[in-house]
VEXVOSE-237603 format. One record per residue (C-alpha): residue number from 0; x, y, z. Coordinates in nm, 4 decimals. Each point is the difference from the previous one (the first is absolute). Example, Ala and Ser with C-alpha at 12.3 -4.5 7.8 and 13.67 -1.06 7.14 Angstrom:
   seq          X          Y          Z
     0     1.2300    -0.4500     0.7800
     1     0.1370     0.3440    -0.0660
//
This chain:
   seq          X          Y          Z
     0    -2.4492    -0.9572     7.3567
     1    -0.0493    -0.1151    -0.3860
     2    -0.3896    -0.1233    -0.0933
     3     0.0445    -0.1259    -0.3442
     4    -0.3259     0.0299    -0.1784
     5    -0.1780    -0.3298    -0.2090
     6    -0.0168     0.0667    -0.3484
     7    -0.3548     0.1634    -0.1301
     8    -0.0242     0.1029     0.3528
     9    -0.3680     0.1791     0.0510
    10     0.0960     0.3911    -0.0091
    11    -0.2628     0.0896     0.2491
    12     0.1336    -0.2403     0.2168
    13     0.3378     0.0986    -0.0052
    14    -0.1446     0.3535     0.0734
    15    -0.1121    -0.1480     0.3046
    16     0.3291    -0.1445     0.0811
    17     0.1690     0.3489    -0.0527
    18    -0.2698     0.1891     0.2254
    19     0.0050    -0.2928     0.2779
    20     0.4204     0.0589     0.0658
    21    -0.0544     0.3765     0.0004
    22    -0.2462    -0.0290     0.2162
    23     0.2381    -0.2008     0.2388
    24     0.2673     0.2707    -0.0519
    25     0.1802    -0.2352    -0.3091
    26     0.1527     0.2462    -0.2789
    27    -0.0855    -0.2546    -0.3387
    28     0.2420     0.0524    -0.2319
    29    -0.1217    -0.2026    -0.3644
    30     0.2222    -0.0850    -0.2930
    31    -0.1298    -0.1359    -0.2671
    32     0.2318    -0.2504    -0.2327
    33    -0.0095    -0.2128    -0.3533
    34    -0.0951    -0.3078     0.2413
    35    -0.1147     0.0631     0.3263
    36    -0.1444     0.3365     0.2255
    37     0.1607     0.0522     0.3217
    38    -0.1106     0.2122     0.3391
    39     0.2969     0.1247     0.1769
    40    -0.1137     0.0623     0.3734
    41     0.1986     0.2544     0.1711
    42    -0.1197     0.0966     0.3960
    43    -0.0506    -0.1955     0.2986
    44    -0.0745    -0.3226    -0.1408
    45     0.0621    -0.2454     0.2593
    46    -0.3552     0.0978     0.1326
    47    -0.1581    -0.1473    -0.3633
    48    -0.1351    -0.3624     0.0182
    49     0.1880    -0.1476    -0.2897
    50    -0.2502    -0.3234     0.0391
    51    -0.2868     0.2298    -0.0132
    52     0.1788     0.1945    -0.3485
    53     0.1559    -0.3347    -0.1615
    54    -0.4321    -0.1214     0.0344
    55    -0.0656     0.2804    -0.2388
    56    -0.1368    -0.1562    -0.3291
    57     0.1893     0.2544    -0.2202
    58     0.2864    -0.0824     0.2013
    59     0.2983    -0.2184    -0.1468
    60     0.2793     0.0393     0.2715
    61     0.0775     0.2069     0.3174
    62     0.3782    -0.0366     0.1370
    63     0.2032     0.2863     0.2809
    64     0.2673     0.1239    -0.1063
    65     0.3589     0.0491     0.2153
    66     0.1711     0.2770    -0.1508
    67    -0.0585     0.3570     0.1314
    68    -0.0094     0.1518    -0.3528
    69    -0.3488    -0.0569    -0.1064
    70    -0.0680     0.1889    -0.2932
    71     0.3531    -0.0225    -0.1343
    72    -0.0469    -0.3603    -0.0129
    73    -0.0157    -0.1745    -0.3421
    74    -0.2690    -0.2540     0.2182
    75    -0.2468     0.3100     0.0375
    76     0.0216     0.0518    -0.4206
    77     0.1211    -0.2733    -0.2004
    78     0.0604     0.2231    -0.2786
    79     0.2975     0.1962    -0.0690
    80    -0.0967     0.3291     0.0183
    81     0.0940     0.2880    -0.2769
    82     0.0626     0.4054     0.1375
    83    -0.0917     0.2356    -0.2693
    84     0.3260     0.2517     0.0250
    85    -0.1431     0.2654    -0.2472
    86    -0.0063    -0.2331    -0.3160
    87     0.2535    -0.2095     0.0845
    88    -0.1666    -0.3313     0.1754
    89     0.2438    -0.2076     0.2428
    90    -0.0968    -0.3555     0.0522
    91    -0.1790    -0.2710    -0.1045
    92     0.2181    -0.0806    -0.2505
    93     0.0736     0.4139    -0.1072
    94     0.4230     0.0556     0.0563
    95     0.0638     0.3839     0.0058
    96     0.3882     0.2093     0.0867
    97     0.0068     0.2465     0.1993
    98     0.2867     0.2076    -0.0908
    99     0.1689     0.3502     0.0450
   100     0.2616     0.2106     0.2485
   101     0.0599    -0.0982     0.3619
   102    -0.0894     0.4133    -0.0055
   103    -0.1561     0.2389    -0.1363
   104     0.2805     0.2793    -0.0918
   105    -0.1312     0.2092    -0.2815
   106    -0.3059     0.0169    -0.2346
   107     0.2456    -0.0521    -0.3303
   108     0.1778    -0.2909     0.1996
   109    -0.3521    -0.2033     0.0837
   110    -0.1622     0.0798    -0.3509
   111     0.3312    -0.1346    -0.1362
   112    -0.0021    -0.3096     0.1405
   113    -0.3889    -0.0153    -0.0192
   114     0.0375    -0.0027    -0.3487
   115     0.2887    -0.2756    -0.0422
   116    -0.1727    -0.2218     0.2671
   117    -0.3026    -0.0037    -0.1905
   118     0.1416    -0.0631    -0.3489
   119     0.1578    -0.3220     0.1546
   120    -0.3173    -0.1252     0.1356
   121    -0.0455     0.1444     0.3443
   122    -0.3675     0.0174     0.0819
   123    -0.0005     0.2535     0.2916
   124     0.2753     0.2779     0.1249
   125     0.1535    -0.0136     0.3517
   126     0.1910     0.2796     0.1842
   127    -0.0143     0.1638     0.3735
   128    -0.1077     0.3145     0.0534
   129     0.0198    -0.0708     0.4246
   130     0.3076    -0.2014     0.0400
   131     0.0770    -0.1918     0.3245
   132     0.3704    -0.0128     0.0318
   133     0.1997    -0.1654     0.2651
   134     0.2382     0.3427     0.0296
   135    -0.1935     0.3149     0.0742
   136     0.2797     0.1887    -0.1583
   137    -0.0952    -0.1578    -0.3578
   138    -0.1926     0.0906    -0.2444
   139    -0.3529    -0.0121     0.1096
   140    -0.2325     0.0383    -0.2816
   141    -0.2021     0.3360    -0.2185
   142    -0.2546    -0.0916     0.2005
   143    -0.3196     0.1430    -0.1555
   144     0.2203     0.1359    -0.2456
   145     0.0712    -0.3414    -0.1096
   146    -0.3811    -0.1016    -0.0241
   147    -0.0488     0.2785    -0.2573
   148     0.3354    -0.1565    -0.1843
   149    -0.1578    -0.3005     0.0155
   150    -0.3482     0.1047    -0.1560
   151     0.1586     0.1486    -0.2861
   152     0.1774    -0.2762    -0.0860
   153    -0.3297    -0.1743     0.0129
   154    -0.2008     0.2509    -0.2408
   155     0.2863    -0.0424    -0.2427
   156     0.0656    -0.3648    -0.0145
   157    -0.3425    -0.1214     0.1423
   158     0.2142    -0.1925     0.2556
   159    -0.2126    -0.0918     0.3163
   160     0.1963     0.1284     0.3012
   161     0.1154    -0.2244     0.2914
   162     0.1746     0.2031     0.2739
   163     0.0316    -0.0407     0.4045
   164    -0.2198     0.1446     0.2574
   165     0.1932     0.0871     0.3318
   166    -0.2960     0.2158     0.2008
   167    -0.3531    -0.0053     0.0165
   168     0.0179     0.3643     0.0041
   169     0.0814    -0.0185    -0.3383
   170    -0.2238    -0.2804    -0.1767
   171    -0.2069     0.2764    -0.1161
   172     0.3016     0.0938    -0.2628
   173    -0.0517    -0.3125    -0.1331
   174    -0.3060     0.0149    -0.1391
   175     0.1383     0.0096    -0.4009
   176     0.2342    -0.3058     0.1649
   177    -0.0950    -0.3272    -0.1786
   178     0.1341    -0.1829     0.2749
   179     0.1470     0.0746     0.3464
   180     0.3103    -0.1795     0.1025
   181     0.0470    -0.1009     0.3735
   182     0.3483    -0.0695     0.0284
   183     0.2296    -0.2467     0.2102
   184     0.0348     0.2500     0.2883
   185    -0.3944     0.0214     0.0605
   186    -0.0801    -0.3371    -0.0779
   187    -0.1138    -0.0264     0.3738
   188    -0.0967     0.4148    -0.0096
   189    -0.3748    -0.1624     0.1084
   190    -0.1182     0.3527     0.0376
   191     0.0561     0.1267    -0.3557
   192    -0.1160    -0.3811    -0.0954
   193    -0.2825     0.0612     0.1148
   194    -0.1064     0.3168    -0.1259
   195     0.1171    -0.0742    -0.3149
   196    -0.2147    -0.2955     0.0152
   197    -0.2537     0.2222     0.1536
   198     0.0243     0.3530    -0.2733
   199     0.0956    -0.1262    -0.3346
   200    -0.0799    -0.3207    -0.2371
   201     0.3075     0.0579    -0.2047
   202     0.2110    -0.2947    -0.0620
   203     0.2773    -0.0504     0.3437
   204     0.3108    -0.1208    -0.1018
   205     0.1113    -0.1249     0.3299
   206     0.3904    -0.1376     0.0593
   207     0.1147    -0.2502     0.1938
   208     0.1831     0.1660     0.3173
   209     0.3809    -0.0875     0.0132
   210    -0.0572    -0.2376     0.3187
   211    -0.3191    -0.1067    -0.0897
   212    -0.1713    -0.3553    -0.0530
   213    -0.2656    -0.0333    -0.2317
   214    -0.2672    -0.0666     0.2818
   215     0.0819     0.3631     0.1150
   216     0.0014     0.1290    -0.3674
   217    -0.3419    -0.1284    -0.0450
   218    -0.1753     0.1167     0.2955
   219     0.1619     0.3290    -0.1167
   220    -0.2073    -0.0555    -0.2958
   221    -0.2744    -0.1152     0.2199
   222    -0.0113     0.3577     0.1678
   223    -0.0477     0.1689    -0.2996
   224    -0.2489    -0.2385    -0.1417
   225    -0.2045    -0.0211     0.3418
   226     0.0117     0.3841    -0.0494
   227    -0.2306    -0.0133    -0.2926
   228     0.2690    -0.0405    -0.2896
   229     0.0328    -0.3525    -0.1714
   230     0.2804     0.1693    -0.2592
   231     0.2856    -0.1197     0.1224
   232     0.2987    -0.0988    -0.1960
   233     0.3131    -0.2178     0.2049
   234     0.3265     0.0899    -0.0379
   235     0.3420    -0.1889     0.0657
   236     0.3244     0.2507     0.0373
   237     0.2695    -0.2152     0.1689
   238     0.0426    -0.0687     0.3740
   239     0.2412     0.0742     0.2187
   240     0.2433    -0.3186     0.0987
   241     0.3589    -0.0288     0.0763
   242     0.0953     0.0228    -0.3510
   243     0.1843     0.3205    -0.1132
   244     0.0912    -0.0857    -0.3915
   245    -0.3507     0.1809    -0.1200
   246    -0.1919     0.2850     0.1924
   247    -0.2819    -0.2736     0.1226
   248    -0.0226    -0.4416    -0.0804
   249    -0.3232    -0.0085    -0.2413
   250    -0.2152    -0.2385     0.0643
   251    -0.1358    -0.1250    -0.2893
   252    -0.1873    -0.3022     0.1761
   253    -0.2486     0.2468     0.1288
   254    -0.1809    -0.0079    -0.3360
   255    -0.1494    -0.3660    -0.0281
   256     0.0092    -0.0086     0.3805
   257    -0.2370     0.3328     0.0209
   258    -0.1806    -0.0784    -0.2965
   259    -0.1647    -0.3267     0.1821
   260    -0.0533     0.1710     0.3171
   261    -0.1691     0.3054    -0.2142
   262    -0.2041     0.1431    -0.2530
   263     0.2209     0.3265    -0.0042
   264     0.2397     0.0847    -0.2666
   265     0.3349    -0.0465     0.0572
   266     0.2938     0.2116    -0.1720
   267     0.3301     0.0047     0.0408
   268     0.2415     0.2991     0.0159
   269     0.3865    -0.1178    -0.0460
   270     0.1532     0.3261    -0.0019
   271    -0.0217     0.0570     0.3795
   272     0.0248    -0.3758     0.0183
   273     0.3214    -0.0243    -0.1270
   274     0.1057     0.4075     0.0230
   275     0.2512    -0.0676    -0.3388
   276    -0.0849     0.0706    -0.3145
   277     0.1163    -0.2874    -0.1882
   278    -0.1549    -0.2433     0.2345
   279    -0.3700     0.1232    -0.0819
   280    -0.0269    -0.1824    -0.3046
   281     0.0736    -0.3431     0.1378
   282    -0.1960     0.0439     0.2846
   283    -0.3145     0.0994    -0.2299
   284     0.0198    -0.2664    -0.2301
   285     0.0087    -0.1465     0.3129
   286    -0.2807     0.1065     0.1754
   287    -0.2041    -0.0400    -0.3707
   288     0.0663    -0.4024    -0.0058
   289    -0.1081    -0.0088     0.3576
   290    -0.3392     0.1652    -0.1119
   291    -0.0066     0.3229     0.0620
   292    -0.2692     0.2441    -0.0924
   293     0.2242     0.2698    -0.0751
   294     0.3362     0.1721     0.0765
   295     0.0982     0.3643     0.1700
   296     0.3112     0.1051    -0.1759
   297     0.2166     0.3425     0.0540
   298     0.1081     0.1322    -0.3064
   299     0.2141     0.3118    -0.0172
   300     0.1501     0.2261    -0.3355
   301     0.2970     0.0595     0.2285
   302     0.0854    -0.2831     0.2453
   303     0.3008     0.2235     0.1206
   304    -0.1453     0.2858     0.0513
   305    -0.3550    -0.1334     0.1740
   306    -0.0610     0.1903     0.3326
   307    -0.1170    -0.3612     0.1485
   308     0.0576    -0.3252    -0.0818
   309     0.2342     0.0412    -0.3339
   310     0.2032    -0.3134     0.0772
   311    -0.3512    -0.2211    -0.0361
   312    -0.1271     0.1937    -0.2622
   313    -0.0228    -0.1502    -0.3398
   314     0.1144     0.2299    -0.3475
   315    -0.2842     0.0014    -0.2135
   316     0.1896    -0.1899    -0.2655
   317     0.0481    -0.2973     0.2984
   318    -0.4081     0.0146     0.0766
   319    -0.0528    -0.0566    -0.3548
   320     0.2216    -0.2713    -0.0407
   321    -0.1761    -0.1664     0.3817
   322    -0.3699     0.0752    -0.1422
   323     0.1164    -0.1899    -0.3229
   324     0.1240    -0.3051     0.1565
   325    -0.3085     0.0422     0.2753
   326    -0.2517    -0.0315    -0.3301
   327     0.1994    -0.3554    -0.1252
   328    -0.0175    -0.1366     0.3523
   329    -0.3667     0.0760     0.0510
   330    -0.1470    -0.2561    -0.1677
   331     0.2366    -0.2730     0.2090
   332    -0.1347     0.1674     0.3675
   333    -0.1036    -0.2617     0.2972
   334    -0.3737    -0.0262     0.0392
   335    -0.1475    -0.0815     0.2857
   336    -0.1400    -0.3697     0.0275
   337    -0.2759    -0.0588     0.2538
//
């Protein structure tokens, strides 16, 4: 349920409000805009009169809502809504790439491409340390090994780090992580959701599963936010279809589609969207005209050579050459229109 609040509305009333649907078991969630101040009801509230709220005097509005995702829902705050990743801020109007290896391999490979990433305008590093592969005879990751790759890189460029969490076991290794990645595969992992949602604050950069529709990716996102974590960052990858010219079909509609549904940011990654190198930079200018908040890109010193994912990995010469034409498109980008 949404109570939209009257302008100049009495404070201690509204306190009232709040302590009356807690009283009847109501979570209030309130979210405060340029033009109006919403209460997002989440609970059982089919038992609440909505005759008896909508008589309030510092009420303007009460309306249900249908969709399951409550606090996910652009209804329950207006506003888009801007994670802090370290520094780096991700919407609202604040664009930020992601970029680095598929995998972490070495500590002089990573600080490497660190480096070049960040002179071309990268404003955070990826790279997997745990690495979720479809073969368990490949290359599975430095595990915490990688982490401590990763954290150099970090003290050295001042890169915030963005890398994937596989096991709860193991959130407590991310606590120098800027932000946790929850990959395709555990999209609908609603255990680890949940105690991500439930253990850390850090920014979730959650991916769209490879089957999934975006009413399943956001009550993904509604698992970890119910949890206790708003920070959650959407992410389109590519879905599988019958199409076998690129690794997945990107679907580049997702980004004015989810940004009227939600307040979230939304980024898109076109490496593993399109698994070919040459096809990232399309498919990020792309995804920036659409109006994306920011990009995920692979970039690797040695494509050939990469222990996962060389043949969607960008040279650092081709980033810097995507990030330039990125920067000229920018100011072109769709904006929402109410």
């Amino acid at each position: 349920m949404i109570i939209t609040l009257k302008k100049n509305a009495d404070k201690k009333q509204v306190e009232c409000l709040l302590g009356w649907l807690r009283d009847h078991k109501v979570t209030p969630h309130v979210s405060a805009g340029e033009s109006e101040t919403i209460i997002g009801c989440v609970g059982d509230v089919a038992r609440l009169d909505i005759g008896l709220v909508q008589a309030l005097s510092v009420v303007e509005t009460v309306q249900r809502i249908q969709e399951p995702y409550k606090e996910a829902n652009r209804k329950f705050h207006p506003e888009d809504s801007v994670v802090d990743c370290g520094g780096p801020k991700v919407g609202g109007g604040n664009f930020q790439v992601i970029a680095g290896p598929c995998s972490v391999e070495s500590e002089e490979q990573v600080v490497a491409i660190a480096k070049a990433v960040k002179a071309a305008g990268a404003s955070m590093l990826r790279g997997g340390a745990f690495k979720p592969r479809t073969s368990p005879y490949s290359f599975q990751g430095l595990g915490k090994r990688g982490l401590e790759i990763l954290l150099t890189a970090k003290r050295e460029t001042g890169l915030p780090i963005v890398t994937e969490l596989m096991r709860i076991e193991h959130l407590e290794l991310f606590n120098d992580v800027d932000v946790i990645q929850i990959g395709a595969r555990n999209m609908q992992n609603f255990d680890l959701l949940k105690e991500v949602g439930a253990h850390s604050k850090k920014p979730v950069l959650l991916k769209r599963g490879m089957s999934a529709t975006l009413q399943e990716l956001l009550m993904s996102a509604e698992y970890v936010m119910a949890s206790g974590n708003p920070n959650v960052i959407l992410c389109e990858r590519g879905i599988r279809t019958y199409e076998t010219a690129t690794r997945n079909t990107i679907d580049l509609t997702v980004v004015p589609v989810l940004h009227r549904l939600t307040h979230l940011p939304v980024i898109v990654d076109p490496s593993h969207a399109t698994g070919v190198a040459r096809l990232v930079e399309p498919c990020a200018m792309g995804a920036v005209a659409m109006g994306a908040d920011g990009l995920i890109i692979e970039v690797h010193n040695d494509p050939p050579h990469a222990l996962c994912d060389g043949a969607q990995s960008q040279t650092p010469e081709m980033f810097a050459e995507t990030m330039r034409r990125v920067a000229a498109l920018r100011p072109l980008a769709y904006v929402q229109h109410d």
